[in-house]
PDB file with SEQRES, HELIX, SHEET and CRYST1 records, atoms N, CA, C and O in Angstrom:
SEQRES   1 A   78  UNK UNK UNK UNK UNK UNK UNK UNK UNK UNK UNK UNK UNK          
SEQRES   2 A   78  UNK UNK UNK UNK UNK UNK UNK UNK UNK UNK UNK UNK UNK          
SEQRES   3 A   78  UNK UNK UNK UNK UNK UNK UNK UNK UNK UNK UNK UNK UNK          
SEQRES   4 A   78  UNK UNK UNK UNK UNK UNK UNK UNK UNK UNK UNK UNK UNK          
SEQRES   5 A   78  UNK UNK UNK UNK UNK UNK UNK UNK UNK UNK UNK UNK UNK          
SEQRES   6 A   78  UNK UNK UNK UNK UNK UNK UNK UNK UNK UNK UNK UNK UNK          
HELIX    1 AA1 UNK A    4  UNK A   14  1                                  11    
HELIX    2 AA2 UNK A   18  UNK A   27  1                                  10    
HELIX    3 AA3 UNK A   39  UNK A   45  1                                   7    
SHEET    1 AA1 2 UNK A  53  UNK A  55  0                                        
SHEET    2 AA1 2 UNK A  66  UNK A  68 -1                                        
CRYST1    1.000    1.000    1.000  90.00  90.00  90.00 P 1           1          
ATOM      1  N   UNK A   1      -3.533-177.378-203.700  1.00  0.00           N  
ATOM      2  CA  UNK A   1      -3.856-175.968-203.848  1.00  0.00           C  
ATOM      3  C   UNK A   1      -3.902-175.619-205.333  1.00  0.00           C  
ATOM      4  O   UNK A   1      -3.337-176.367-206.131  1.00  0.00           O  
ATOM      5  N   UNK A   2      -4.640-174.357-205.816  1.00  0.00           N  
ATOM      6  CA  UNK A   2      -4.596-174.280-207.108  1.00  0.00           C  
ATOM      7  C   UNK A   2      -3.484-173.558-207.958  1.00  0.00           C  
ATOM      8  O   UNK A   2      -2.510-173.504-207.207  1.00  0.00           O  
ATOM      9  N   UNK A   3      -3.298-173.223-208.652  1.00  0.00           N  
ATOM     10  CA  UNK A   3      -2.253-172.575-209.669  1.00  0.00           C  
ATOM     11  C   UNK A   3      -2.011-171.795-209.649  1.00  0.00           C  
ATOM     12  O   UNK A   3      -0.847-171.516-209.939  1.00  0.00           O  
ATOM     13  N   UNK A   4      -2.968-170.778-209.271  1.00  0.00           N  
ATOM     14  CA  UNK A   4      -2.569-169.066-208.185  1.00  0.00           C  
ATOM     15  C   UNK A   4      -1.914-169.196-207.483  1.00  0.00           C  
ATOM     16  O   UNK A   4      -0.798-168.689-207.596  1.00  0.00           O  
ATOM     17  N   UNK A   5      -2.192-169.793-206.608  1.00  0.00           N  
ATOM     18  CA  UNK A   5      -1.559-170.041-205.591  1.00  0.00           C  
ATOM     19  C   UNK A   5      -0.569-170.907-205.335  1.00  0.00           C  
ATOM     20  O   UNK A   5      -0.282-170.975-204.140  1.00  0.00           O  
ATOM     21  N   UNK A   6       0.144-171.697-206.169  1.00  0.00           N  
ATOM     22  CA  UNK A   6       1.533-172.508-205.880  1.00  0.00           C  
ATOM     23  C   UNK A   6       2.393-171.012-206.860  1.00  0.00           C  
ATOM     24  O   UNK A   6       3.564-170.827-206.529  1.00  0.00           O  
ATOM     25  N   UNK A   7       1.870-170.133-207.870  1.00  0.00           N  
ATOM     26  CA  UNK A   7       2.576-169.475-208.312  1.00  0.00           C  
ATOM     27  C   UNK A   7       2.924-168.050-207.325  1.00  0.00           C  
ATOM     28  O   UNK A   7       4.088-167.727-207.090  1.00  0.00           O  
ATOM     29  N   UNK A   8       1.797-167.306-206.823  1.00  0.00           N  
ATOM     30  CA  UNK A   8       2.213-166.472-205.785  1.00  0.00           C  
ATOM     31  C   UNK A   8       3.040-167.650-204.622  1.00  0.00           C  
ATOM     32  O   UNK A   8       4.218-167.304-204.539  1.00  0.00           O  
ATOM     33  N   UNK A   9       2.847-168.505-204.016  1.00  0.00           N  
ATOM     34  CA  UNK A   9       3.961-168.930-203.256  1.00  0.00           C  
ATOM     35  C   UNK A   9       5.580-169.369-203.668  1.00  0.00           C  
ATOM     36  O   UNK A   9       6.591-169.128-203.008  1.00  0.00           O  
ATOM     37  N   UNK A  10       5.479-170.075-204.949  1.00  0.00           N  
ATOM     38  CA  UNK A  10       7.006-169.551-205.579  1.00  0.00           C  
ATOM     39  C   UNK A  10       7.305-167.827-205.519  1.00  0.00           C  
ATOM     40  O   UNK A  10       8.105-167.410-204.682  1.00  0.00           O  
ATOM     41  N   UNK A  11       6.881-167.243-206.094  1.00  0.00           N  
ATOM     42  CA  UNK A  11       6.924-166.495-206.362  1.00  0.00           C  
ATOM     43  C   UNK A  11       7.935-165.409-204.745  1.00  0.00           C  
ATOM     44  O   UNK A  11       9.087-164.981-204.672  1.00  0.00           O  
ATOM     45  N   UNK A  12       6.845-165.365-203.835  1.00  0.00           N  
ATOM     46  CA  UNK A  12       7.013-164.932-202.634  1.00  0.00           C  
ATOM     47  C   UNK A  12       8.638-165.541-202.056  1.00  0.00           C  
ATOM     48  O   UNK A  12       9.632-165.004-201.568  1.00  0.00           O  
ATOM     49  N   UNK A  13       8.287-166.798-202.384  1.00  0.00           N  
ATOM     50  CA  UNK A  13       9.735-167.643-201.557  1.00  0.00           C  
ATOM     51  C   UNK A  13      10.933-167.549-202.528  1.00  0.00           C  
ATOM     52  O   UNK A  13      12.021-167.775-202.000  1.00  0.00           O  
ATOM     53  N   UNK A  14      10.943-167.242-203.919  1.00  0.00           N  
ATOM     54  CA  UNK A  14      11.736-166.813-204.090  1.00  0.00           C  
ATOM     55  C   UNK A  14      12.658-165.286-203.821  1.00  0.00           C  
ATOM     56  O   UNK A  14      13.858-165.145-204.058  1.00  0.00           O  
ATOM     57  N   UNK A  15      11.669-164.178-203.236  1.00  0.00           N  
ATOM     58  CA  UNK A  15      11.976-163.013-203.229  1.00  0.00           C  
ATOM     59  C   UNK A  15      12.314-162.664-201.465  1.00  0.00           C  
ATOM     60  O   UNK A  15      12.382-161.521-201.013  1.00  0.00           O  
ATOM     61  N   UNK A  16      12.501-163.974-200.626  1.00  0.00           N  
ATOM     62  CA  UNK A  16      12.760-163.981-199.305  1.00  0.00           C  
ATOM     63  C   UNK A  16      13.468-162.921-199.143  1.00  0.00           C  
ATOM     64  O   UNK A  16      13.076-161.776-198.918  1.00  0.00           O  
ATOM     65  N   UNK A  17      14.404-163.272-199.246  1.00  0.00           N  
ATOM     66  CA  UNK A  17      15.695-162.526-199.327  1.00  0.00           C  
ATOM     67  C   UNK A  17      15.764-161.037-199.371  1.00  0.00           C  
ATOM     68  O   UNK A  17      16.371-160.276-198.617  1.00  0.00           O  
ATOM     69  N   UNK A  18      15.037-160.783-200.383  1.00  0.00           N  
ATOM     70  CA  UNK A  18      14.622-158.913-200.102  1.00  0.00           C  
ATOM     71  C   UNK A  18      14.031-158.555-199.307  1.00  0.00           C  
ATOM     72  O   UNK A  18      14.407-157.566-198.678  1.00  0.00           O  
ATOM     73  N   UNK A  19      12.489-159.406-198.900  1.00  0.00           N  
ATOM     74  CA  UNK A  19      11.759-159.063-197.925  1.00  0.00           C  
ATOM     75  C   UNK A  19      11.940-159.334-196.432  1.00  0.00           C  
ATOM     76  O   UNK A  19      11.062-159.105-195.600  1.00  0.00           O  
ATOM     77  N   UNK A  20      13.284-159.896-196.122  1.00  0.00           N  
ATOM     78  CA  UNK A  20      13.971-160.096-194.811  1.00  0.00           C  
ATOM     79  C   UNK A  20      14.610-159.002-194.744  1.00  0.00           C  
ATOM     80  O   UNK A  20      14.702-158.370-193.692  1.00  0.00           O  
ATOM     81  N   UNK A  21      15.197-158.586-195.973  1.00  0.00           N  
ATOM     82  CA  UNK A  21      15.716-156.997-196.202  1.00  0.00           C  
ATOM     83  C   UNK A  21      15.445-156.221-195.558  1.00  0.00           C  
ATOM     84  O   UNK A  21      15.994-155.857-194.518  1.00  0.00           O  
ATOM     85  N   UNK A  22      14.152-155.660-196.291  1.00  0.00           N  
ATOM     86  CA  UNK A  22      13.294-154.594-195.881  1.00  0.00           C  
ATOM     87  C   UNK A  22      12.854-154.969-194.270  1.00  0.00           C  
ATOM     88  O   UNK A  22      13.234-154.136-193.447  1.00  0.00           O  
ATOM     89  N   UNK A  23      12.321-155.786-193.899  1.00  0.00           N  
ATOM     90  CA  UNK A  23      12.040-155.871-192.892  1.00  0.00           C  
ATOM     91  C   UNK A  23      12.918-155.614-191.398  1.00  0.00           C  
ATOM     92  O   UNK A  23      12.584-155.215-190.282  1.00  0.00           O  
ATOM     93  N   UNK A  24      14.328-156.109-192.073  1.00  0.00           N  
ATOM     94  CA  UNK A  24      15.298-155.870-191.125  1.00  0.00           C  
ATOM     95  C   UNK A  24      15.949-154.094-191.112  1.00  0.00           C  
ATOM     96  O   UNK A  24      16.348-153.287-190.272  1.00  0.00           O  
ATOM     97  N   UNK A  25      15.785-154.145-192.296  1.00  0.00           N  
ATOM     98  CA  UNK A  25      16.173-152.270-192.470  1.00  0.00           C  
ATOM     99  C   UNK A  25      15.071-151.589-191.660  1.00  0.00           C  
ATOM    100  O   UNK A  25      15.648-150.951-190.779  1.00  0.00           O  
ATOM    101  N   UNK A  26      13.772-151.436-191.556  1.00  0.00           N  
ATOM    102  CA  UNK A  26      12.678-151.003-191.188  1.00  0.00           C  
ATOM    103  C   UNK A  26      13.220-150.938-189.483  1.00  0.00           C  
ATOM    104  O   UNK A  26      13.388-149.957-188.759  1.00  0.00           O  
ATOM    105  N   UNK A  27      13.383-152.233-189.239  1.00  0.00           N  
ATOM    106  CA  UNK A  27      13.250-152.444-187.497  1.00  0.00           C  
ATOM    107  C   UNK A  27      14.690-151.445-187.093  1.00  0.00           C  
ATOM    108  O   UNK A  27      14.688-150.627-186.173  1.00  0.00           O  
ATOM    109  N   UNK A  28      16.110-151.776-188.176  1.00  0.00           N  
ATOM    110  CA  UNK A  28      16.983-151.047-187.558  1.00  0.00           C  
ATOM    111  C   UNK A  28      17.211-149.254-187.906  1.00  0.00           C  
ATOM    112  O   UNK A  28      18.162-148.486-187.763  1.00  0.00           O  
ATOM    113  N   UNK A  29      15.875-149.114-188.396  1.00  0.00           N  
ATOM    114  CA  UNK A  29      15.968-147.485-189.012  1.00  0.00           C  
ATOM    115  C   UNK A  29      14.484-147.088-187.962  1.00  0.00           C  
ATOM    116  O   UNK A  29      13.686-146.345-188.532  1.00  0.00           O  
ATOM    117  N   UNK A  30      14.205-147.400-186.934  1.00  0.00           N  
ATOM    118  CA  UNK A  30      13.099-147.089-186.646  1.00  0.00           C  
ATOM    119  C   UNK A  30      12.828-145.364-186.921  1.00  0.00           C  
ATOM    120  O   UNK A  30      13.711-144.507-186.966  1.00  0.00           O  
ATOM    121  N   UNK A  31      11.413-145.160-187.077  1.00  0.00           N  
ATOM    122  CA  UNK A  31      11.009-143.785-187.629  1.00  0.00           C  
ATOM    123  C   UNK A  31       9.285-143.398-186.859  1.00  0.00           C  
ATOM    124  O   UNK A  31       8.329-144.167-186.760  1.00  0.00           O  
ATOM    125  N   UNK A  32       9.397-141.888-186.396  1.00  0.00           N  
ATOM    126  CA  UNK A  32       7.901-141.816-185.865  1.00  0.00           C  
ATOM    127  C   UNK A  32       7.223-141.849-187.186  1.00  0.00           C  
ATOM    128  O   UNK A  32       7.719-141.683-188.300  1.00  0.00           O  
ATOM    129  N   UNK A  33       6.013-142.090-186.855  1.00  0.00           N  
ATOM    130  CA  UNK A  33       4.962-141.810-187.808  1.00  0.00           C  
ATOM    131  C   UNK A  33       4.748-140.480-188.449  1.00  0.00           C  
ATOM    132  O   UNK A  33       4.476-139.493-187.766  1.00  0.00           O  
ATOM    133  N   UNK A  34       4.861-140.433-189.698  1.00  0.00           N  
ATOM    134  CA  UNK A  34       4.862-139.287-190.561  1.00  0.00           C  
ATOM    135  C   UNK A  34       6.521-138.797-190.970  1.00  0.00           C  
ATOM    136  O   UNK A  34       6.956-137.884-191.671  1.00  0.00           O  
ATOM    137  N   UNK A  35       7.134-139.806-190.221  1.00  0.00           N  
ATOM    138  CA  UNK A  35       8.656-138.836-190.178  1.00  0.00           C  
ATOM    139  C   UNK A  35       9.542-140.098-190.776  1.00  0.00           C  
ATOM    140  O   UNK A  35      10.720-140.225-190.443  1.00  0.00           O  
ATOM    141  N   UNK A  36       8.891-141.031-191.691  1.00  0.00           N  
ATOM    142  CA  UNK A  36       9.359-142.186-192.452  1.00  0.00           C  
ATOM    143  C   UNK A  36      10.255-141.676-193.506  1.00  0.00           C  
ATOM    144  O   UNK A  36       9.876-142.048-194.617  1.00  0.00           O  
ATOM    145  N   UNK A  37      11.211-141.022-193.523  1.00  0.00           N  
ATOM    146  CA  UNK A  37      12.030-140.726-194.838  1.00  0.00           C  
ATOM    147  C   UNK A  37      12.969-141.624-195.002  1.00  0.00           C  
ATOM    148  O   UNK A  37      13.412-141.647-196.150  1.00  0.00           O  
ATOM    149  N   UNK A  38      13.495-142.473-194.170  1.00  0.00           N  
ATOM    150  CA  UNK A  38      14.649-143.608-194.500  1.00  0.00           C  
ATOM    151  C   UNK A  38      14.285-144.539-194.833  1.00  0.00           C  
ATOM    152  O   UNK A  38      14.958-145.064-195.720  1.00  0.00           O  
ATOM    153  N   UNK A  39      12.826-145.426-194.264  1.00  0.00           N  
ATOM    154  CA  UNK A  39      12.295-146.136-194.828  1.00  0.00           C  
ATOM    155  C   UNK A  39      11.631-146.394-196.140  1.00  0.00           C  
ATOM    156  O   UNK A  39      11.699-147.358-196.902  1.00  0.00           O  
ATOM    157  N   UNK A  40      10.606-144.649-196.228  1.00  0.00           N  
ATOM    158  CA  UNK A  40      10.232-144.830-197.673  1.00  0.00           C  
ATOM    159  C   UNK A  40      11.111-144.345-198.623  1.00  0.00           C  
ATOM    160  O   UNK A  40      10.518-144.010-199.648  1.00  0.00           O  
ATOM    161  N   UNK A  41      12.532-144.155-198.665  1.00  0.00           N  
ATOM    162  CA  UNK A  41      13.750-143.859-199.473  1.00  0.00           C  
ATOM    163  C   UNK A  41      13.703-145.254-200.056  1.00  0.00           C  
ATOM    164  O   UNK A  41      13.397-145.578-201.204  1.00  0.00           O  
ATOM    165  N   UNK A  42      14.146-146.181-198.819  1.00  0.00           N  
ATOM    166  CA  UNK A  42      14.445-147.001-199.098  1.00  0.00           C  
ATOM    167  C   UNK A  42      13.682-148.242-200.067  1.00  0.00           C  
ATOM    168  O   UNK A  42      14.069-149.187-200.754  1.00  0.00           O  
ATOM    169  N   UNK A  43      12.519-147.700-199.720  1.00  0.00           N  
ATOM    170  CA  UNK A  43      11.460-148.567-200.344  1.00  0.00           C  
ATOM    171  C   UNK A  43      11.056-148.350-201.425  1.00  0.00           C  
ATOM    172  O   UNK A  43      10.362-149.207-201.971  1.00  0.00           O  
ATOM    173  N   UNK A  44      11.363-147.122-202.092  1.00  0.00           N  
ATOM    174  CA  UNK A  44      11.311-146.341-203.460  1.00  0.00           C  
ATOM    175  C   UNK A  44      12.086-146.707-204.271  1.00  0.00           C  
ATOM    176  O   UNK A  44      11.743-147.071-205.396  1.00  0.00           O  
ATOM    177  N   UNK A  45      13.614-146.673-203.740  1.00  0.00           N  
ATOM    178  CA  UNK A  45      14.728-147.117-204.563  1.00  0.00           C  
ATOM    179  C   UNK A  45      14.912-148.663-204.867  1.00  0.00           C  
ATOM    180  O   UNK A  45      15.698-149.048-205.733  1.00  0.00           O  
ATOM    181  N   UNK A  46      14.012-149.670-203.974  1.00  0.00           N  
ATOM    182  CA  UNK A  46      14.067-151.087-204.113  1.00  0.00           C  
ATOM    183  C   UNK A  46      12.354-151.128-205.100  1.00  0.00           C  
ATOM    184  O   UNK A  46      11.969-152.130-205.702  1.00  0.00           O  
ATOM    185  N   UNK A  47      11.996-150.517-205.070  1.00  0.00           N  
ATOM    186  CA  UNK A  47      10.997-150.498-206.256  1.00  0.00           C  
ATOM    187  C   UNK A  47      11.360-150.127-207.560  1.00  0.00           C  
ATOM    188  O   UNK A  47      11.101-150.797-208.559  1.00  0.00           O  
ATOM    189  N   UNK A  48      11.974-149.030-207.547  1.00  0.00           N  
ATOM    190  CA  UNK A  48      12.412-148.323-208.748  1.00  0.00           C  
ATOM    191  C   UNK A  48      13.623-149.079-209.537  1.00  0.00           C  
ATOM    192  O   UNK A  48      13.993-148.845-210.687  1.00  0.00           O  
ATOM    193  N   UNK A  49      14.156-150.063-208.609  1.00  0.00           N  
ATOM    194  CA  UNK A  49      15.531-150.879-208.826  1.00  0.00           C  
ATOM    195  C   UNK A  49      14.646-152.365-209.043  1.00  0.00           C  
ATOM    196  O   UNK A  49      15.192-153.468-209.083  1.00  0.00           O  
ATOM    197  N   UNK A  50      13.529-152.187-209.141  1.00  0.00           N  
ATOM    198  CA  UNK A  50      13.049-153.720-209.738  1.00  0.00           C  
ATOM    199  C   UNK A  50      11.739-153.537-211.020  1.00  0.00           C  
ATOM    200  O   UNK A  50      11.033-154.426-211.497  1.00  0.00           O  
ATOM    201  N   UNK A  51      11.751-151.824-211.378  1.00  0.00           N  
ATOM    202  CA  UNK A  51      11.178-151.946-212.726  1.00  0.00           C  
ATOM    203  C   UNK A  51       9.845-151.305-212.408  1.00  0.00           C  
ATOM    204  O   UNK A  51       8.942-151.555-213.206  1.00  0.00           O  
ATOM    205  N   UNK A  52       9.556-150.496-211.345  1.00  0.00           N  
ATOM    206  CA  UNK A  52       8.639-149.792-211.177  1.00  0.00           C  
ATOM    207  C   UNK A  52       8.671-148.316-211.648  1.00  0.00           C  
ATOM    208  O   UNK A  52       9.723-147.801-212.026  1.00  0.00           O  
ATOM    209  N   UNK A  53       7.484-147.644-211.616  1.00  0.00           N  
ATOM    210  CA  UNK A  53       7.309-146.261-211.962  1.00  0.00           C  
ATOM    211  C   UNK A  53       7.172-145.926-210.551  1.00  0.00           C  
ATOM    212  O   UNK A  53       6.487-146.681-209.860  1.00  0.00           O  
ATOM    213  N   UNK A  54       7.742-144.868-209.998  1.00  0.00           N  
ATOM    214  CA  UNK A  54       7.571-144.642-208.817  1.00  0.00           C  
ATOM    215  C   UNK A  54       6.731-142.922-208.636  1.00  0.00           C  
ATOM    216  O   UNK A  54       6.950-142.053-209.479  1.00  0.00           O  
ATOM    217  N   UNK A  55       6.103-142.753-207.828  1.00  0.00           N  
ATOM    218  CA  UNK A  55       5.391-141.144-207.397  1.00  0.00           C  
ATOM    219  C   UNK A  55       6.021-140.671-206.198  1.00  0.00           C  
ATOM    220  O   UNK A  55       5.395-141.090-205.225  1.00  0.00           O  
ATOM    221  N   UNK A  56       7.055-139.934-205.860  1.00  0.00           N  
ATOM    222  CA  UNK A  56       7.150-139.985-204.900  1.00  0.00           C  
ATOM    223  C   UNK A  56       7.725-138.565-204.593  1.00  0.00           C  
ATOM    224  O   UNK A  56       8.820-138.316-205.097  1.00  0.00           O  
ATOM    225  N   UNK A  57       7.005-137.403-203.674  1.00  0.00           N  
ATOM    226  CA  UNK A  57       5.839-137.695-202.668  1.00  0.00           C  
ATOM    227  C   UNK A  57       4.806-137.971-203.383  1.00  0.00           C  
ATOM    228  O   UNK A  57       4.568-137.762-204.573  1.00  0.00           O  
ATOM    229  N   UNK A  58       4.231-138.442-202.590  1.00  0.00           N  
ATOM    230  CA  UNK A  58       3.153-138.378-203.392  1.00  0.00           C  
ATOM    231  C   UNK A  58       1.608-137.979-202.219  1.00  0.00           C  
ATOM    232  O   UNK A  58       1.527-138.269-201.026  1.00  0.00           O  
ATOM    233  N   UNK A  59       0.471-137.192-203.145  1.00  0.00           N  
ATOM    234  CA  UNK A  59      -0.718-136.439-202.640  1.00  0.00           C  
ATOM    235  C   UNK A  59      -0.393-135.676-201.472  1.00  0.00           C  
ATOM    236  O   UNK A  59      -1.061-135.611-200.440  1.00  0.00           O  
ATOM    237  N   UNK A  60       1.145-134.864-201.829  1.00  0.00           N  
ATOM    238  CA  UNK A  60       1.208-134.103-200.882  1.00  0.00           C  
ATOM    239  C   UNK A  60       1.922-134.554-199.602  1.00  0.00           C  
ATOM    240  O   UNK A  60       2.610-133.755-198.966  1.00  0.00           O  
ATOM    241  N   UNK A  61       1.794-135.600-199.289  1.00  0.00           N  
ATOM    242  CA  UNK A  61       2.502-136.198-198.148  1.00  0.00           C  
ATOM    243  C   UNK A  61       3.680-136.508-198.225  1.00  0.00           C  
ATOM    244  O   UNK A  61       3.825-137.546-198.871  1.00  0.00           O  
ATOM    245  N   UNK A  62       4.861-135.953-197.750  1.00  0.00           N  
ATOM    246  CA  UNK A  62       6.106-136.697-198.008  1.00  0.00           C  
ATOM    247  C   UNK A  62       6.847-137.886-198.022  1.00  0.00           C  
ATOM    248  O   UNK A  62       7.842-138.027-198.734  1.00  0.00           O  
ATOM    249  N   UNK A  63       6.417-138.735-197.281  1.00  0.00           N  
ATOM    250  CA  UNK A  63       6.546-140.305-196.950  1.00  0.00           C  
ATOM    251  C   UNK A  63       5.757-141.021-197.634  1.00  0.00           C  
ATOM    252  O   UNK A  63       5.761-142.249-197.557  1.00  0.00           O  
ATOM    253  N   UNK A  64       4.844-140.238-198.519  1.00  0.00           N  
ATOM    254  CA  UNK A  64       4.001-141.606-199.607  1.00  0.00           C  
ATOM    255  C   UNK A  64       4.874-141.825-200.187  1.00  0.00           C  
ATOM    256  O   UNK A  64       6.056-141.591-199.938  1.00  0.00           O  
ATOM    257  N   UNK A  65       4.379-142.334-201.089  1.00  0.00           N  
ATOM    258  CA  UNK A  65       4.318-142.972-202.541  1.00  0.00           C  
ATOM    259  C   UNK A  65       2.912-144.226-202.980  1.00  0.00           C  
ATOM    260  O   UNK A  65       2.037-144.895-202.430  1.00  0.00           O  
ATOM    261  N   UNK A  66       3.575-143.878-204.563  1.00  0.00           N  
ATOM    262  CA  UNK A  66       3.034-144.915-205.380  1.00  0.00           C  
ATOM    263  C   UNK A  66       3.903-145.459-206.464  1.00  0.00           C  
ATOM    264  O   UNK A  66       4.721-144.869-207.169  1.00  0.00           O  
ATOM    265  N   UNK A  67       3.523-146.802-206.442  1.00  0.00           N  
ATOM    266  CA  UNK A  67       4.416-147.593-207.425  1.00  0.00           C  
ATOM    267  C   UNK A  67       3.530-148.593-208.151  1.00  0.00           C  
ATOM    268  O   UNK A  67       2.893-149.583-207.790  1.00  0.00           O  
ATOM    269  N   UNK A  68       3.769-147.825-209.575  1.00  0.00           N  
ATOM    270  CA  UNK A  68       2.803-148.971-210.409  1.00  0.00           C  
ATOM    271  C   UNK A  68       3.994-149.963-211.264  1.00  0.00           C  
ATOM    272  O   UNK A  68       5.190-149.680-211.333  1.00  0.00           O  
ATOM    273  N   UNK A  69       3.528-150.827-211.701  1.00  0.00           N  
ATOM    274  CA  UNK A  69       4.621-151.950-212.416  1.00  0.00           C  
ATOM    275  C   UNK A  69       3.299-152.162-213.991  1.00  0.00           C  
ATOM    276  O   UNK A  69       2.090-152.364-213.880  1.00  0.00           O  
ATOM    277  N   UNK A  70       3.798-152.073-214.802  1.00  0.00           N  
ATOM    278  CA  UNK A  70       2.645-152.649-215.689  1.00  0.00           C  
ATOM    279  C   UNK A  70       3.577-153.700-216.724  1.00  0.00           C  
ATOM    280  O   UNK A  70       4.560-153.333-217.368  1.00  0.00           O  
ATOM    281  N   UNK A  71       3.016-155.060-216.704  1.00  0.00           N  
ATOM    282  CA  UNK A  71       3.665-156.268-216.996  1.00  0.00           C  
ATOM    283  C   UNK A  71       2.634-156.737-218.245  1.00  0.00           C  
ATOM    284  O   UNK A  71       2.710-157.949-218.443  1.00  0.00           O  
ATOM    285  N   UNK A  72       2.052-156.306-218.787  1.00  0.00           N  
ATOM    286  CA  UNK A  72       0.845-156.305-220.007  1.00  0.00           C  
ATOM    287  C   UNK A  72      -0.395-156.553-219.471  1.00  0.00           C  
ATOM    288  O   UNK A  72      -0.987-155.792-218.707  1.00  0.00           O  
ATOM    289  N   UNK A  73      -1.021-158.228-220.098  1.00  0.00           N  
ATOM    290  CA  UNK A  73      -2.747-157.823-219.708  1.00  0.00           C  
ATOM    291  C   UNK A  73      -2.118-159.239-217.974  1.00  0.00           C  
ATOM    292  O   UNK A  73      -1.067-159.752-217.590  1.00  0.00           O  
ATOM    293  N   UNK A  74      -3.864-159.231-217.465  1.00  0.00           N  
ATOM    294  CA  UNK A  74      -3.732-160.534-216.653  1.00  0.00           C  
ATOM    295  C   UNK A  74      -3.955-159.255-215.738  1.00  0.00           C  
ATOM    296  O   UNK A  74      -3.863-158.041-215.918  1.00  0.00           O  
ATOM    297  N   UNK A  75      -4.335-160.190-214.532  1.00  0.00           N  
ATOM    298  CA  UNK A  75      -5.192-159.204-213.002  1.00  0.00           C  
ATOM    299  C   UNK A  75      -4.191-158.109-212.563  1.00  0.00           C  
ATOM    300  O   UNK A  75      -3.068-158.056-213.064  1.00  0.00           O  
ATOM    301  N   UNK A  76      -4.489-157.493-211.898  1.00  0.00           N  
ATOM    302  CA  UNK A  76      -3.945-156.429-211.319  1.00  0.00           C  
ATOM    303  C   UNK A  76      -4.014-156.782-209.408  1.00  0.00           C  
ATOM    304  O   UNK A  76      -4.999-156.894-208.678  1.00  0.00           O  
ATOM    305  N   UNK A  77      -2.988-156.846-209.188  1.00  0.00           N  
ATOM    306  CA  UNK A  77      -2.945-156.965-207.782  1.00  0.00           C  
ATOM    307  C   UNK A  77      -2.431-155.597-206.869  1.00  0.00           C  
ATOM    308  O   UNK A  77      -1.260-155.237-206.994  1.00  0.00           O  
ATOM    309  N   UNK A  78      -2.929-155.195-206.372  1.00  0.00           N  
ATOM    310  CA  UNK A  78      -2.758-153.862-204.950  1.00  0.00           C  
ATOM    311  C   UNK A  78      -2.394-154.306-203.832  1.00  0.00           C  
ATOM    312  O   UNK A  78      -2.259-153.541-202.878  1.00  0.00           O  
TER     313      UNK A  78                                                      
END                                                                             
């Protein structure tokens, strides 16, 4: 495989651990749709706690957000 890609897969497998996190917080906080405030709390403060700028609400909606990270030049991933 190429060099993107062994680096997003380190990358990913090193950060297991959070994303079993979130995933397990999500399932045991279940939330209706639109009525996500524990989840996207939670998901704000684990952004904002790893070096993000966070928007939050954001466009009006209470359960958005946005989180930009800017790490200098090199692609931008969404």
């Amino acid at each position: 495989m190429g060099q993107t890609y062994e680096k997003v897969h380190q990358l990913v497998d090193g950060m297991k651990d959070t994303l079993f996190g979130i995933s397990d917080f999500v399932f045991e906080h279940p939330e209706l749709g639109d009525d996500e405030f524990e989840s996207s709390a939670y998901l704000v403060d684990l952004l904002k706690n790893n070096g993000f700028t966070v928007e939050y609400p954001y466009k009006g909606i209470k359960t958005a957000f946005r989180a930009d990270l800017v790490m200098g030049e090199g692609p931008t991933v969404a």
